[in-house]
N, C-alpha and C positions, 0 to 999 in steps of 0.2 A: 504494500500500500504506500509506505514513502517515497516507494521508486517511483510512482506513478505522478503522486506529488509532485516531488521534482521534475518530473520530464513535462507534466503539464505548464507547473512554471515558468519552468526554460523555455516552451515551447511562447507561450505570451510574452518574455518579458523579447526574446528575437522578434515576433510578430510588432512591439512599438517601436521599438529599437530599428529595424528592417524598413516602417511604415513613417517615422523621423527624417531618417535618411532617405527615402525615397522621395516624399515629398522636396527636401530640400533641392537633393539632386536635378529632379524633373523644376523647379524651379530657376534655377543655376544660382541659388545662395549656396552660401559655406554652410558643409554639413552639420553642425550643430549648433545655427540659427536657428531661430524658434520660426517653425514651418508655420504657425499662427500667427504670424504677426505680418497683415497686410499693409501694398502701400496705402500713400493716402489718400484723399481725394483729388486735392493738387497735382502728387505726382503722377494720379492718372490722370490726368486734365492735359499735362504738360506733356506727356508723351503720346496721348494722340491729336493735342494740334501740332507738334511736331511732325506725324505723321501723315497728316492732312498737309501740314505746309509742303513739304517731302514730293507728297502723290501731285501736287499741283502744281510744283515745278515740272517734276515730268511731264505730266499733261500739258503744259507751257512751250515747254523745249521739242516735245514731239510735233505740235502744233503747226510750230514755227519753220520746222526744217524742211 
């Protein structure tokens, strides 16, 4: 019965552990950042008018040629 204990343990505490790391990764933050902590609203403001600005240049420069 102990063994079983512990292998279910082990088996959860690899599953946050495994599930930490995954999100960070898939992220591209440093693995043990807090996979919780979103940007902010600004920062997402600021990189899709960036991205807008970006896509409208090209639309511009294609236009134009």
């Amino acid at each position: 019965m102990k063994r079983l204990k512990m292998l279910v343990l082990g088996l959860l505490l690899g599953l946050c552990l495994g599930l930490w790391f995954g999100v960070n990764i898939g992220k591209g933050k440093p693995l043990y950042s807090n996979p919780f902590d979103g940007d902010s609203f600004q920062e997402k403001a600021k990189r899709t008018a960036d991205e807008v600005l970006e896509d409208t240049k090209r639309a511009l420069r294609k236009s134009l040629d």
